[in-house]
N, CA, C and O of each residue as an XYZ file, in Angstrom:
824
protein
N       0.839     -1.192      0.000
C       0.000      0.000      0.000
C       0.883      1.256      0.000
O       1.740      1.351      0.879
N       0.752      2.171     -0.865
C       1.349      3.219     -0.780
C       0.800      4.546      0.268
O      -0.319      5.051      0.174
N       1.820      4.947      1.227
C       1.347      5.784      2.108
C       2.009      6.977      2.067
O       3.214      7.022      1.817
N       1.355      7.945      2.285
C       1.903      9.357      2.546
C       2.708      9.684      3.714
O       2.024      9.523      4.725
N       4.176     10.177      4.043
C       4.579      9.943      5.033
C       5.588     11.498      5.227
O       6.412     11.941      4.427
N       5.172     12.067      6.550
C       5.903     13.069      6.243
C       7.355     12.790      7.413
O       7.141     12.007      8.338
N       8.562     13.351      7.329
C       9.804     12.946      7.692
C      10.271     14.149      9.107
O      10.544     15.217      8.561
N      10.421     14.272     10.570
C      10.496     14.812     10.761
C      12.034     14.580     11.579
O      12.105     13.938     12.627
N      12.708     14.938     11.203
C      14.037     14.572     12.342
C      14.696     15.812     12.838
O      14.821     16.926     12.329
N      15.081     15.306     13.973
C      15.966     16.595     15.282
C      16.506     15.523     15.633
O      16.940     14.494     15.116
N      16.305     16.305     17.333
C      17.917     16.079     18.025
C      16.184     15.823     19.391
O      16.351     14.998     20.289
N      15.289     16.307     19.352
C      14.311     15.895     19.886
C      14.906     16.230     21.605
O      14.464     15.454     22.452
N      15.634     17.069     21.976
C      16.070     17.141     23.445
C      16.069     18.339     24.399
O      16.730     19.244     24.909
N      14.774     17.681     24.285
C      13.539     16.498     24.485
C      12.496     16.525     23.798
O      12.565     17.612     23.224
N      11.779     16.140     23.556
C      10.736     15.952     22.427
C       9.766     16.667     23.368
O       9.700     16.467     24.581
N       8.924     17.638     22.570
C       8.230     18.312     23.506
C       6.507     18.534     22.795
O       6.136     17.879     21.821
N       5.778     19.383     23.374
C       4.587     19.021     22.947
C       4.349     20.161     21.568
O       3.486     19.741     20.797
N       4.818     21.177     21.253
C       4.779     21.489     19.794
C       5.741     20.939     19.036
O       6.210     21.499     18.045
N       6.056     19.920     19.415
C       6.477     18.966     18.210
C       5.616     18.074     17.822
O       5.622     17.646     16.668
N       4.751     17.669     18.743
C       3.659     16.614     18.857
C       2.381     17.115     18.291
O       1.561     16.368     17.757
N       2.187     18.768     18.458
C       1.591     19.318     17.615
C       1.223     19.490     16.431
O       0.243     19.248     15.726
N       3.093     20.375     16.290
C       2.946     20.375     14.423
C       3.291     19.282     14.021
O       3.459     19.258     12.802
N       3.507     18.163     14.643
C       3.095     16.954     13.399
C       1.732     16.383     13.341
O       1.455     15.748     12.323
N       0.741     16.513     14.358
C      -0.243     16.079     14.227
C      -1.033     17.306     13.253
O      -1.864     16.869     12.457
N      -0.760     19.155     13.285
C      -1.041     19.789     12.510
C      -0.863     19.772     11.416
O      -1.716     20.451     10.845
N       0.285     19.049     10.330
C       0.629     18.781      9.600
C       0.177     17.573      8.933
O      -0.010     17.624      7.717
N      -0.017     16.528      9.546
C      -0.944     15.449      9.287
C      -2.115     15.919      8.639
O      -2.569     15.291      7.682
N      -2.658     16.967      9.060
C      -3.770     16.915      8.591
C      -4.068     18.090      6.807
O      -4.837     18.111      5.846
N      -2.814     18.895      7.361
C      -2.996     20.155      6.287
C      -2.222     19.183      4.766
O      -2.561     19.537      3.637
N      -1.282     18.082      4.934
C      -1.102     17.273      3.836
C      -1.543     16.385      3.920
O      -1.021     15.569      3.161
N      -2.674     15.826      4.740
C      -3.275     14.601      4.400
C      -2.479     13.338      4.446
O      -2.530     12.371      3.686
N      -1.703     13.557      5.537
C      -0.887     11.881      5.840
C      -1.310     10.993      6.380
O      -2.340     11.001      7.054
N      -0.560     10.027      6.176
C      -1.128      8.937      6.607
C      -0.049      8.837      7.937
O      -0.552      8.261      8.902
N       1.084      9.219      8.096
C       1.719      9.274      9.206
C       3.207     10.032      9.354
O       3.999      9.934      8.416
N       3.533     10.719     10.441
C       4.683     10.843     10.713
C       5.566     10.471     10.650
O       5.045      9.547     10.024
N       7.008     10.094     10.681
C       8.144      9.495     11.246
C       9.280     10.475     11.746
O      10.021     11.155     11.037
N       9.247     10.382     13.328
C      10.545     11.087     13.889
C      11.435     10.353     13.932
O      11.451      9.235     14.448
N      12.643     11.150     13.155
C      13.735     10.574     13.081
C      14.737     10.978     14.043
O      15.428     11.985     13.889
N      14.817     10.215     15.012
C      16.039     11.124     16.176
C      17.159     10.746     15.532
O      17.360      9.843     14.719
N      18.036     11.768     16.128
C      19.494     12.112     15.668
C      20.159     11.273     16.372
O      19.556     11.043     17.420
N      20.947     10.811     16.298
C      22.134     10.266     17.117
C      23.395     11.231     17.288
O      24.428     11.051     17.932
N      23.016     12.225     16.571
C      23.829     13.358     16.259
C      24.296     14.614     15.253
O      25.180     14.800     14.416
N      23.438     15.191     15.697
C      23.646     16.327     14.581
C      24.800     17.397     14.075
O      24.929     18.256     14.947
N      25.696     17.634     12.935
C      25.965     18.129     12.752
C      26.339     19.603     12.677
O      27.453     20.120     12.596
N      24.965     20.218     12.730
C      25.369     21.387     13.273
C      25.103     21.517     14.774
O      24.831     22.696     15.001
N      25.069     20.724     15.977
C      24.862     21.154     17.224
C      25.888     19.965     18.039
O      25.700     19.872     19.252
N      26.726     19.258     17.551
C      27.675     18.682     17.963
C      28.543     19.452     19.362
O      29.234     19.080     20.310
N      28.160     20.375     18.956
C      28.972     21.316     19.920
C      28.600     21.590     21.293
O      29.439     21.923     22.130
N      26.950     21.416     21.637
C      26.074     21.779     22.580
C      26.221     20.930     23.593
O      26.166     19.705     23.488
N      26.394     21.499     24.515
C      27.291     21.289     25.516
C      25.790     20.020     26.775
O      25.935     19.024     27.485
N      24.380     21.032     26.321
C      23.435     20.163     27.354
C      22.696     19.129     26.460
O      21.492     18.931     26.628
N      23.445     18.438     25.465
C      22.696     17.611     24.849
C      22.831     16.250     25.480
O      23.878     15.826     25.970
N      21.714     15.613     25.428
C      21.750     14.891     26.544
C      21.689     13.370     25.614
O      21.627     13.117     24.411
N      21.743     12.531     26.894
C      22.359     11.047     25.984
C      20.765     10.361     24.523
O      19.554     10.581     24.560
N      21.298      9.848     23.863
C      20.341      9.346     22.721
C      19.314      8.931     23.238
O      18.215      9.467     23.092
N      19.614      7.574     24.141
C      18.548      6.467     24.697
C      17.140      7.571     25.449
O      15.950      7.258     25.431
N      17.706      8.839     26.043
C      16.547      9.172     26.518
C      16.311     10.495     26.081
O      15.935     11.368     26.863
N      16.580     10.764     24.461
C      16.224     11.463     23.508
C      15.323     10.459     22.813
O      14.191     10.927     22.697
N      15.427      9.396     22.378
C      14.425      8.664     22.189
C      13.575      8.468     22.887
O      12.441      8.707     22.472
N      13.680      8.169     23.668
C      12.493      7.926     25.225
C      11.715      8.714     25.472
O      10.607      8.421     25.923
N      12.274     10.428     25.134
C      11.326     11.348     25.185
C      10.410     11.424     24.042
O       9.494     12.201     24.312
N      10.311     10.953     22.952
C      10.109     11.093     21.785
C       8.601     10.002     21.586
O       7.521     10.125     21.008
N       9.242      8.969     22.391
C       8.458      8.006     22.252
C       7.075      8.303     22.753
O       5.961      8.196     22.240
N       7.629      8.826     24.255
C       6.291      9.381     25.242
C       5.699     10.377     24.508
O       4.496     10.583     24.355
N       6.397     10.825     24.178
C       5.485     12.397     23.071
C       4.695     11.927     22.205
O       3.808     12.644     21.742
N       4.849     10.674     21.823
C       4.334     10.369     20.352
C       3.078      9.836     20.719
O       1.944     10.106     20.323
N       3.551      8.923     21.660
C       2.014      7.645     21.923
C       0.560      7.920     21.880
O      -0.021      8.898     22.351
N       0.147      7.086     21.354
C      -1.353      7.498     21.430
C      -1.953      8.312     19.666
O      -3.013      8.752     19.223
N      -0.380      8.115     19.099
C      -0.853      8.723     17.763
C      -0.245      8.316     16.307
O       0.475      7.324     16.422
N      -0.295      8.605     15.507
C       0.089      8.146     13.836
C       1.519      8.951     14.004
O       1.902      9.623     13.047
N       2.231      8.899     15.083
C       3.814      9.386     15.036
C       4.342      8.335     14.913
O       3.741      7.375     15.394
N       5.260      8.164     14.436
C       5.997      6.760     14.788
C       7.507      7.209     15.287
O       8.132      7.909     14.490
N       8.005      6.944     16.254
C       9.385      7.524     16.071
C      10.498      6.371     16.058
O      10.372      5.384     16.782
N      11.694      6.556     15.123
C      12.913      5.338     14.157
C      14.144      5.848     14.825
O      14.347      6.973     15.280
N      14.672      5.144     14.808
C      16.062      5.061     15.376
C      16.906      4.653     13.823
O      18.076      4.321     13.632
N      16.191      4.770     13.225
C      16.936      4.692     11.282
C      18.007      5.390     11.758
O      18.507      4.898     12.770
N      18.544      6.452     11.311
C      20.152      6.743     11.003
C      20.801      6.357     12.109
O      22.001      6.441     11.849
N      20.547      5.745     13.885
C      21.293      5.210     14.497
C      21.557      3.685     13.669
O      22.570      3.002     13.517
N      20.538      3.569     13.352
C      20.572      1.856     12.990
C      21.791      1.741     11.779
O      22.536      0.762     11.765
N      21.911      2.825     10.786
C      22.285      3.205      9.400
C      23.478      4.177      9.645
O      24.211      4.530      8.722
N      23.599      4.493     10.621
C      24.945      4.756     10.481
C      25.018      6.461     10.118
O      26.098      7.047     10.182
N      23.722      7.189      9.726
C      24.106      8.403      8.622
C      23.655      9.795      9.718
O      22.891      9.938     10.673
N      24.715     10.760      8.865
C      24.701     11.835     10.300
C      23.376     12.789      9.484
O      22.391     13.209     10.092
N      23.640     13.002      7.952
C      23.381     13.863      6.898
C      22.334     13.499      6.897
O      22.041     12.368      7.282
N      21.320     14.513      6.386
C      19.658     14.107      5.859
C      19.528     13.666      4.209
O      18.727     12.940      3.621
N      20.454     14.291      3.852
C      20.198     13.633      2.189
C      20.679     12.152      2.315
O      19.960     11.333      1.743
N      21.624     11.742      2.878
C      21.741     10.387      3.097
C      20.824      9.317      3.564
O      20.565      8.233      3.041
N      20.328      9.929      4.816
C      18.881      9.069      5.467
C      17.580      9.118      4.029
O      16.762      8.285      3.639
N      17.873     10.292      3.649
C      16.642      9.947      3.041
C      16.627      9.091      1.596
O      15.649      8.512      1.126
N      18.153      9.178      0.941
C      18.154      8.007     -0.176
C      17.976      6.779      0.488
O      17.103      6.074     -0.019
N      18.727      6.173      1.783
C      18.458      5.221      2.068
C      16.593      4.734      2.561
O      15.950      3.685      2.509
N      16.320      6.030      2.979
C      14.743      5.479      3.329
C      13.907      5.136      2.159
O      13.175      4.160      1.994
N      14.169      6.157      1.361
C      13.453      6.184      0.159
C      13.866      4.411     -1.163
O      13.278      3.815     -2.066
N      15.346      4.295     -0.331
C      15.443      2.907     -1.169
C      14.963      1.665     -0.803
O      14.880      0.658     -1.506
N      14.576      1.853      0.640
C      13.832      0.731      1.676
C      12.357      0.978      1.530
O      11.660     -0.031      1.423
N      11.815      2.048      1.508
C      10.284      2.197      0.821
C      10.055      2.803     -0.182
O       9.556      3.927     -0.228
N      10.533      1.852     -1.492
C      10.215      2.374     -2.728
C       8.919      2.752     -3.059
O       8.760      3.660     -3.876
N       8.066      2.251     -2.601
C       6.237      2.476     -2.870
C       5.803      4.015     -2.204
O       5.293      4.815     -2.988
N       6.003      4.435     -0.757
C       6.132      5.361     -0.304
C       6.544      6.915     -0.937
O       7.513      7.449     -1.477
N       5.141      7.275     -0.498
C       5.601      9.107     -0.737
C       6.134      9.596      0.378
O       5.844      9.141      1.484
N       6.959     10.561      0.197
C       7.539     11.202      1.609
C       7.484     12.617      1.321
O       7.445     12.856      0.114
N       7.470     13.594      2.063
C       7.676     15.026      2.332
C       8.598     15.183      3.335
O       8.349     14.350      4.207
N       9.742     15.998      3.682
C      10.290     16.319      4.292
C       9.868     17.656      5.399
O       9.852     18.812      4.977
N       9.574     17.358      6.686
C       9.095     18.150      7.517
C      10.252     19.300      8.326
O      11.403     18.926      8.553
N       9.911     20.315      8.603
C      11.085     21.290      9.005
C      10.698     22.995      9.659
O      10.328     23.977      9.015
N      10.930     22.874     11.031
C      10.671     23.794     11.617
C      10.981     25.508     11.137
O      12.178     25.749     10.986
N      10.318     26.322     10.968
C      10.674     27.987     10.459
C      12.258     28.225     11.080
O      13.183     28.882     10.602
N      12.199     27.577     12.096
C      13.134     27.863     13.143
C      14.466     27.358     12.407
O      15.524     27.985     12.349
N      14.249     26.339     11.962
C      15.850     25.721     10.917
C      16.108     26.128      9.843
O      17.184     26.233      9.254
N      14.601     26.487      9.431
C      15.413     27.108      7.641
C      16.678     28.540      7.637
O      16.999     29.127      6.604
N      17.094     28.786      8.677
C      17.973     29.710      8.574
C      18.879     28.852      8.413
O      19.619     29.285      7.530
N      19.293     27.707      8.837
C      20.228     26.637      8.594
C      20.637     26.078      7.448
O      21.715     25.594      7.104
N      19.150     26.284      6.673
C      18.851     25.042      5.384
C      20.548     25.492      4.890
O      21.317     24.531      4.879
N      20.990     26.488      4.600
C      22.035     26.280      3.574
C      23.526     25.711      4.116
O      24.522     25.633      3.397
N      23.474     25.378      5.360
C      24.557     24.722      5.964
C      24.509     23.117      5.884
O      25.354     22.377      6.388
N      23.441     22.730      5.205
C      23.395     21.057      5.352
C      23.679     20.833      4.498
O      23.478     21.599      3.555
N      24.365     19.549      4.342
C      25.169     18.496      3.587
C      24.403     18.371      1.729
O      23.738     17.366      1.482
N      24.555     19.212      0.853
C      23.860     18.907     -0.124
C      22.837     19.352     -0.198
O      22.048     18.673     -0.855
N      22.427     20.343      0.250
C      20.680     20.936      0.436
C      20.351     21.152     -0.655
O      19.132     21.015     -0.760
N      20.868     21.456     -1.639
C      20.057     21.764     -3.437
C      19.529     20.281     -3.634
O      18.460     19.989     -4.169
N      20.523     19.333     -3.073
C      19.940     18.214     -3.725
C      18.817     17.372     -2.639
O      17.968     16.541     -2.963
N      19.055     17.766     -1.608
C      17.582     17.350     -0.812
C      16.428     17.737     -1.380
O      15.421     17.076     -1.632
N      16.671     18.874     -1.558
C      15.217     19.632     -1.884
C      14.933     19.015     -3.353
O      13.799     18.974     -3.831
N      15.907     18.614     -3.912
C      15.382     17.873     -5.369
C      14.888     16.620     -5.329
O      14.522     16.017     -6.338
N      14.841     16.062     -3.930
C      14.688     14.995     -3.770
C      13.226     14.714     -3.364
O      12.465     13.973     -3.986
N      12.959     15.334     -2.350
C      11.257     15.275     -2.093
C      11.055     16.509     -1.477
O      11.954     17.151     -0.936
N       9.346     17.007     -1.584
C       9.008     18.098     -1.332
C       9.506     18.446      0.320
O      10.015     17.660      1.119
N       9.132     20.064      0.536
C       9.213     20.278      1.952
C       8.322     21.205      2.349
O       8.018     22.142      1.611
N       7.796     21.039      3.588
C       6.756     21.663      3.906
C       7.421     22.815      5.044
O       8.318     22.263      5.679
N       7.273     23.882      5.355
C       8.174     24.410      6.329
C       6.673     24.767      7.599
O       5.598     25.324      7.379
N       7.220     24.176      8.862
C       5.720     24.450     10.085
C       5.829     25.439     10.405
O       7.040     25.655     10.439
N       5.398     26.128     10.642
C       5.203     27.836     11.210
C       5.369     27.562     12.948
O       4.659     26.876     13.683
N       6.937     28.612     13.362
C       6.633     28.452     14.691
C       6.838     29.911     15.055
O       7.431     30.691     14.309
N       6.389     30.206     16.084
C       6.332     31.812     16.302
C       7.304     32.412     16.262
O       8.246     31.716     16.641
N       7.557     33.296     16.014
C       8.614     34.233     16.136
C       9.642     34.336     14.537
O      10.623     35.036     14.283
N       9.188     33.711     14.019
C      10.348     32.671     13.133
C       9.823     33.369     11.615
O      10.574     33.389     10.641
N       9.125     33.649     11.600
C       8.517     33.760     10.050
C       9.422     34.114      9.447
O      10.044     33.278      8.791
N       9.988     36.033      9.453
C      11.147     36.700      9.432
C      12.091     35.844      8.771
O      12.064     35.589      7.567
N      12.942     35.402      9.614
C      13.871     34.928      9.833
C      13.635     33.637      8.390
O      14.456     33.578      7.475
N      12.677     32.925      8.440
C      12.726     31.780      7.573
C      12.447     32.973      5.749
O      12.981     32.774      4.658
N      11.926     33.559      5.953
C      11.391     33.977      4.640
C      12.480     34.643      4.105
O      12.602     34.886      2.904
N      13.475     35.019      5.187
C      14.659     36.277      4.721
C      16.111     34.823      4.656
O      17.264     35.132      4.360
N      15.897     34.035      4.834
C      16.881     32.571      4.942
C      17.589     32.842      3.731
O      17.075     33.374      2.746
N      19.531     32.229      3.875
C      19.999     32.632      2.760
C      19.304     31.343      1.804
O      19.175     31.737      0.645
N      18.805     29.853      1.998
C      18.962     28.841      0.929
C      17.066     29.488      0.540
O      16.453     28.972     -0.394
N      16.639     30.220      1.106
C      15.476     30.695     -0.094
C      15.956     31.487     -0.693
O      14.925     32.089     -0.995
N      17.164     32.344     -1.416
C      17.255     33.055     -2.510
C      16.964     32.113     -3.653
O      16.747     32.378     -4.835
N      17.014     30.843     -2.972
C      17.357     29.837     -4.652
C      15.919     29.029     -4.564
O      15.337     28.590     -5.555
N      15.452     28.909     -3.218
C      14.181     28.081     -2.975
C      12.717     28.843     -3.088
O      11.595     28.338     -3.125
N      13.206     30.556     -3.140
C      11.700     31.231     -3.474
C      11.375     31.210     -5.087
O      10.932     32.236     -5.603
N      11.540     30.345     -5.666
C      11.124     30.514     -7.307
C      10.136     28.557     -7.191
O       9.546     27.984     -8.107
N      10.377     27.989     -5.479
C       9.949     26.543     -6.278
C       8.689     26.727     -4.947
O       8.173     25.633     -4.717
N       8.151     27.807     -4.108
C       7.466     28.007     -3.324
C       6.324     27.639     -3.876
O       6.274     28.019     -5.047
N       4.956     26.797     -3.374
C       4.069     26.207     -4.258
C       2.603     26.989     -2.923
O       2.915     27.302     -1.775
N       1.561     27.095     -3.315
C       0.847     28.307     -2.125
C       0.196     26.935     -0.623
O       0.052     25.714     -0.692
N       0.040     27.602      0.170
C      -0.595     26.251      1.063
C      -1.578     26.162      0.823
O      -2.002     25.461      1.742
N      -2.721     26.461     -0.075
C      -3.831     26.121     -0.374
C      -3.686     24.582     -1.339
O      -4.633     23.799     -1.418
N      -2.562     24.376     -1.914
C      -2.268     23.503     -2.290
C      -1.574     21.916     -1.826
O      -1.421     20.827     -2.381
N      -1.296     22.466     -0.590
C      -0.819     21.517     -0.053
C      -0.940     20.013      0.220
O      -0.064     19.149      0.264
N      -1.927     19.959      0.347
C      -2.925     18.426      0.203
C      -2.376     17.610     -0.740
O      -2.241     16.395     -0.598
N      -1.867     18.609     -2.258
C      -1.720     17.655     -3.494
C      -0.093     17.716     -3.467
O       0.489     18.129     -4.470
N       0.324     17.481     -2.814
C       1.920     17.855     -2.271
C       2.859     16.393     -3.263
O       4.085     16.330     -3.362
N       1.766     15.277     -3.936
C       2.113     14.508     -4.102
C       2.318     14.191     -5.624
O       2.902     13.259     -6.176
N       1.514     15.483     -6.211
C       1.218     16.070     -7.577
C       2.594     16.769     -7.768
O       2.697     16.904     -8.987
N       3.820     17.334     -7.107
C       4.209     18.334     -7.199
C       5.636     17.908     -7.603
O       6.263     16.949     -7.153
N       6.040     18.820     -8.559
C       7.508     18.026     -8.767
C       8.380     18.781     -8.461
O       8.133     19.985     -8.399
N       9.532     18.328     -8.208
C      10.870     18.899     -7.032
C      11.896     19.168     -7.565
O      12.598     18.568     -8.378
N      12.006     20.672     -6.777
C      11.847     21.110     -5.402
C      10.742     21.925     -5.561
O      10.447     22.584     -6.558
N      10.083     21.825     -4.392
C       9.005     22.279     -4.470
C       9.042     22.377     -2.635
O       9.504     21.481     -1.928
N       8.343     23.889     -2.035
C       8.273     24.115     -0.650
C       7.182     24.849     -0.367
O       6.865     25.869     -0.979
N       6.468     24.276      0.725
C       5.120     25.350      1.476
C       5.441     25.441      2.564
O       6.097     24.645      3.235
N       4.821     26.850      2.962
C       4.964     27.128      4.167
C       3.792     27.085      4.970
O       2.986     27.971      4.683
N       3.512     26.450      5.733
C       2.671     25.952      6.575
C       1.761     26.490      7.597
O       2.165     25.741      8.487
N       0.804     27.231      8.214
C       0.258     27.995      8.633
C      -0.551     26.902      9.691
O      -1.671     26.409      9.557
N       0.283     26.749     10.605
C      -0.118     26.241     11.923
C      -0.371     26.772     13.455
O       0.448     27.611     13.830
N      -1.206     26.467     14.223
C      -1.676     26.423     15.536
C      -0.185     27.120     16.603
O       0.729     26.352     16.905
N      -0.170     28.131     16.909
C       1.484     28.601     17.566
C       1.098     27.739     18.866
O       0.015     27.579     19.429
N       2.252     27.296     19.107
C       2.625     26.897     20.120
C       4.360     27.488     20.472
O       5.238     27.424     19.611
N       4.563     27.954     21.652
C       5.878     28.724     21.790
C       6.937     27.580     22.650
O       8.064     27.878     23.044
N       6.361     26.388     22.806
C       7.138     25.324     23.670
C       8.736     25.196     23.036
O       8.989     24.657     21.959
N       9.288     25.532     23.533
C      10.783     25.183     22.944
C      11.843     24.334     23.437
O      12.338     24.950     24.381
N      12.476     23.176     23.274
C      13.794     22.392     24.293
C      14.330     23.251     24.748
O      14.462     23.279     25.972
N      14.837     24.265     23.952
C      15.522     25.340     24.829
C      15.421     26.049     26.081
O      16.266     26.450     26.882
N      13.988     26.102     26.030
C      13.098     26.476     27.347
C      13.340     25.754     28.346
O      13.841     26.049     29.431
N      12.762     24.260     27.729
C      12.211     22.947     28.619
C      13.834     23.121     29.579
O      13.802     23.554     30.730
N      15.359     22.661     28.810
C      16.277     22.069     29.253
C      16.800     23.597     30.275
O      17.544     23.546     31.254
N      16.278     24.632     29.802
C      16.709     25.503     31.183
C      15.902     25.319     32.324
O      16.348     25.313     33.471
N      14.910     25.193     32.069
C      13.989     24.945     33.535
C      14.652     23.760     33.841
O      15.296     24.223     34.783
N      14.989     22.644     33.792
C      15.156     21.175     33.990
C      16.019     20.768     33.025
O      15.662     20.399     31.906
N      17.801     20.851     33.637
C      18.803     20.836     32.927
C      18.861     19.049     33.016
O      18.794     18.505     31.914
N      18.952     18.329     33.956
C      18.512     17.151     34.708
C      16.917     15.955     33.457
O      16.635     14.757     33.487
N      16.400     17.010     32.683
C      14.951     16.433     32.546
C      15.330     14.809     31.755
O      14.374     14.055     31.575
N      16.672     14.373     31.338
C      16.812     13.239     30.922
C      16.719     12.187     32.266
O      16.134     11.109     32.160
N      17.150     12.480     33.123
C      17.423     11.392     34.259
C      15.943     10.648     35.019
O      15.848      9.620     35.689
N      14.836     11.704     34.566
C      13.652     11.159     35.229
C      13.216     10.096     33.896
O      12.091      9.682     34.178
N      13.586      9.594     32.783
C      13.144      8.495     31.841
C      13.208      7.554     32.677
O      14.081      8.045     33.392
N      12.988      6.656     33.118
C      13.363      5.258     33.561
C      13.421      4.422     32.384
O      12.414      4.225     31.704
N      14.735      3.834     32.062
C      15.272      2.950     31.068
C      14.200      2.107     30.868
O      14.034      1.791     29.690
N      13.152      1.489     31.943
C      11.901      0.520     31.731
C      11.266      1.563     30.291
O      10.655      0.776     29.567
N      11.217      2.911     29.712
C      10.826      3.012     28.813
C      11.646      3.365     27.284
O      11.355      3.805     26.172
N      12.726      2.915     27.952
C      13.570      3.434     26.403
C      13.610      1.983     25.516
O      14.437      1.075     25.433
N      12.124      2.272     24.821
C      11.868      1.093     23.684
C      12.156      2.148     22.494
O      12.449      3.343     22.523
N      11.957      1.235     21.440
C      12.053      1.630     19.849
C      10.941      0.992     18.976
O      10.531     -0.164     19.079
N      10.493      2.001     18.043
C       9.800      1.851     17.188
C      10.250      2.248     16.144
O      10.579      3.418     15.949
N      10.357      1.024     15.041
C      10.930      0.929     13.783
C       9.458      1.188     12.714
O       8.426      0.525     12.614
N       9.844      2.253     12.124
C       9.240      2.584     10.952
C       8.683      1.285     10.118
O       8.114      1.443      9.038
């Protein structure tokens, strides 16, 4: 069966509830059939961050965030080895050939987009939807990798047919604000990994 699947990966630390949001908001504005959080085992550009806390209960948080819904969250690039997103996603895309995918991505990162590994060619690879998080609009619309990505901008009234659309192709997403941020979470509760109890650091494989 071919399913609609949109791709959301971080560093998830900690997976918090407007993440749980805009993917369930997103679910619905493209018509998926499901999520997949992809936790990091390690990200590239935040290698450096000093309160990132261990994987097992970056997953763990992720998991609890998810339950109860069409999230699924993968431990794929731990399993695979890959730090890069264009990498995870040839390999996903070669393990579910039947599968549509969209690539999911916070306002908050597209200031980034042009620091990742190959980004012309991600974006040639499958669509991207960008989630609206507050504060962020600015910042994403003025991004240096949209000088090259505002000519493949497709309107969100269209979004639904995201599957019609040929790539690169990007919407920007007009979702429910929620201001919850890790950044927030891990200053209030620098500690918030240690309350997981390992009894829940399971995995769910895509």
């Amino acid at each position: 069966m071919v399913r609609r699947i949109g791709l959301l990966g971080g560093s998830f630390n900690p997976a918090h509830r407007a993440h749980r949001a805009m993917s369930l908001a997103a679910m619905d504005a493209l018509d998926l059939d499901e999520v997949w959080w992809l936790v990091s085992p390690g990200n590239p550009l935040k290698d450096q961050v000093s309160d990132m806390a261990p994987y097992d209960a970056r997953l763990a948080s992720a998991r609890i965030m998810a339950r109860r819904s069409r999230i699924r969250v993968s431990d794929f690039e731990a399993q695979h080895g890959t730090r890069y997103t264009i990498d995870t996603l040839k390999l996903i895309m070669r393990q579910w050939p039947k599968h549509r995918f969209i690539w999911l991505m916070g306002e908050d990162t597209v200031a980034q987009f042009h620091q990742w590994k190959h980004w012309r060619a991600l974006a040639r690879t499958v669509p991207i939807a960008v989630l609206s998080r507050p504060g962020y609009d600015d910042d994403a619309r003025a991004a240096r990798a949209m000088g090259w990505l505002r000519r493949f901008v497709r309107p969100v009234d269209q979004a639904r047919n995201w599957t019609e659309w040929s790539v690169p192709a990007i919407s920007f997403l007009r979702l429910p604000p929620d201001r919850t941020s890790a950044t927030q979470l891990r200053a209030r509760n620098p500690d918030w990994h240690r309350r997981i109890s390992s009894s829940r650091r399971g995995i769910v494989h895509p």
